[in-house]
C-alpha positions in Angstrom: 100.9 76.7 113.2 97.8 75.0 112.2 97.3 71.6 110.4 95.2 72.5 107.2 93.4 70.7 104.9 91.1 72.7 101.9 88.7 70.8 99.3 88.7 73.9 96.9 90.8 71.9 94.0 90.0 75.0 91.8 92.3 77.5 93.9 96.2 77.7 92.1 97.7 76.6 95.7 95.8 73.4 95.9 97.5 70.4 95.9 95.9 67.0 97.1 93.4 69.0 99.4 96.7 70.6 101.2 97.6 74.4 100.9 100.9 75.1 99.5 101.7 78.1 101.0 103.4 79.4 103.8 100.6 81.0 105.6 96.5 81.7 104.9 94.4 84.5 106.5 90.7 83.5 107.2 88.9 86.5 106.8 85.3 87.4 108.1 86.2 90.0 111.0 82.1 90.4 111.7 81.5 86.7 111.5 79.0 85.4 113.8 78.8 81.4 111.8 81.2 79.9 109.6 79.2 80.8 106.4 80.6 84.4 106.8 84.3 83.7 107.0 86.3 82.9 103.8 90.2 81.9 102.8 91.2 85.4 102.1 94.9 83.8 99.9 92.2 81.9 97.0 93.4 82.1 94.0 91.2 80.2 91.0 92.7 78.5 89.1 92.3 78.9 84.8 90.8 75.9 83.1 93.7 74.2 81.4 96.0 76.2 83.7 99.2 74.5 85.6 98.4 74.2 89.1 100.8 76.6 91.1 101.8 74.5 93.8 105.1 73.6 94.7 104.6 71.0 97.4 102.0 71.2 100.3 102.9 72.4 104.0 101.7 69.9 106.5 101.3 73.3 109.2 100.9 76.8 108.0 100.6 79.9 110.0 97.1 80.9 109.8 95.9 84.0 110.7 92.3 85.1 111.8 90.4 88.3 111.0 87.3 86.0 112.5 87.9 87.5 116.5 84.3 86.1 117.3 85.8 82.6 116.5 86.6 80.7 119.9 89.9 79.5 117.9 91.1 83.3 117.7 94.1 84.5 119.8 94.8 87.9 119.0 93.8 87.4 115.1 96.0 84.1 114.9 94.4 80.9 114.8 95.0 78.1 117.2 93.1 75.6 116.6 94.7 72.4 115.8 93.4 71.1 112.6 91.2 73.7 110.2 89.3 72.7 107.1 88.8 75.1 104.5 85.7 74.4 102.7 85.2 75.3 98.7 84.3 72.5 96.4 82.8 74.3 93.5 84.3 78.0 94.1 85.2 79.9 92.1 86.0 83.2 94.1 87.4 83.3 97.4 83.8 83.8 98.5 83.1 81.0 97.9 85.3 79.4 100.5 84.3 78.9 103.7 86.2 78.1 107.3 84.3 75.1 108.5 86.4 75.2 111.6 84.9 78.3 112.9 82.8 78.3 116.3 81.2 81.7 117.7 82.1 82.3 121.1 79.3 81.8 123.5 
């Protein structure tokens, strides 16, 4: 289980730049740089909307469709801490897994 922390505030299981649920998949299976891998679980959040969140998990399992990623073991991640990145998005596309590093 992975430390996580996400900056997309607009996504219904944000709370506090922390994920709220039990486990994320990182999606990008052909991935060869972090800017073609994406939190598959975003969920935007409606303007005027109640957040979602019950109250964020300090580890979550995260799994990995990312198997170029040098943090993949057998499509689960293993890296310690991961940091989603998705200030202004508004589809899960426009989230990003800033953890990611191609194997060399």
């Amino acid at each position: 289980m992975g430390n996580l922390n996400c900056n997309a505030a607009s996504c219904v299981h944000n709370c506090d730049n922390q994920c709220c649920l039990n486990s994320i998949c990182v999606e990008g299976s052909s991935a060869c740089r972090c800017g073609e891998t994406c939190c598959g679980d975003y969920e935007h959040q409606n303007p005027g909307a109640t957040n979602m969140c019950h109250l964020p998990k300090d580890s979550l399992s995260i799994s990995c469709e990312a198997t170029n990623c040098i943090y993949n073991t057998n499509k689960k991640c293993d890296a310690d801490h991961v940091d989603i990145s998705g200030i202004k998005a508004v589809t899960e596309d426009d989230t990003v897994c800033t953890t990611f590093q191609a194997r060399g």
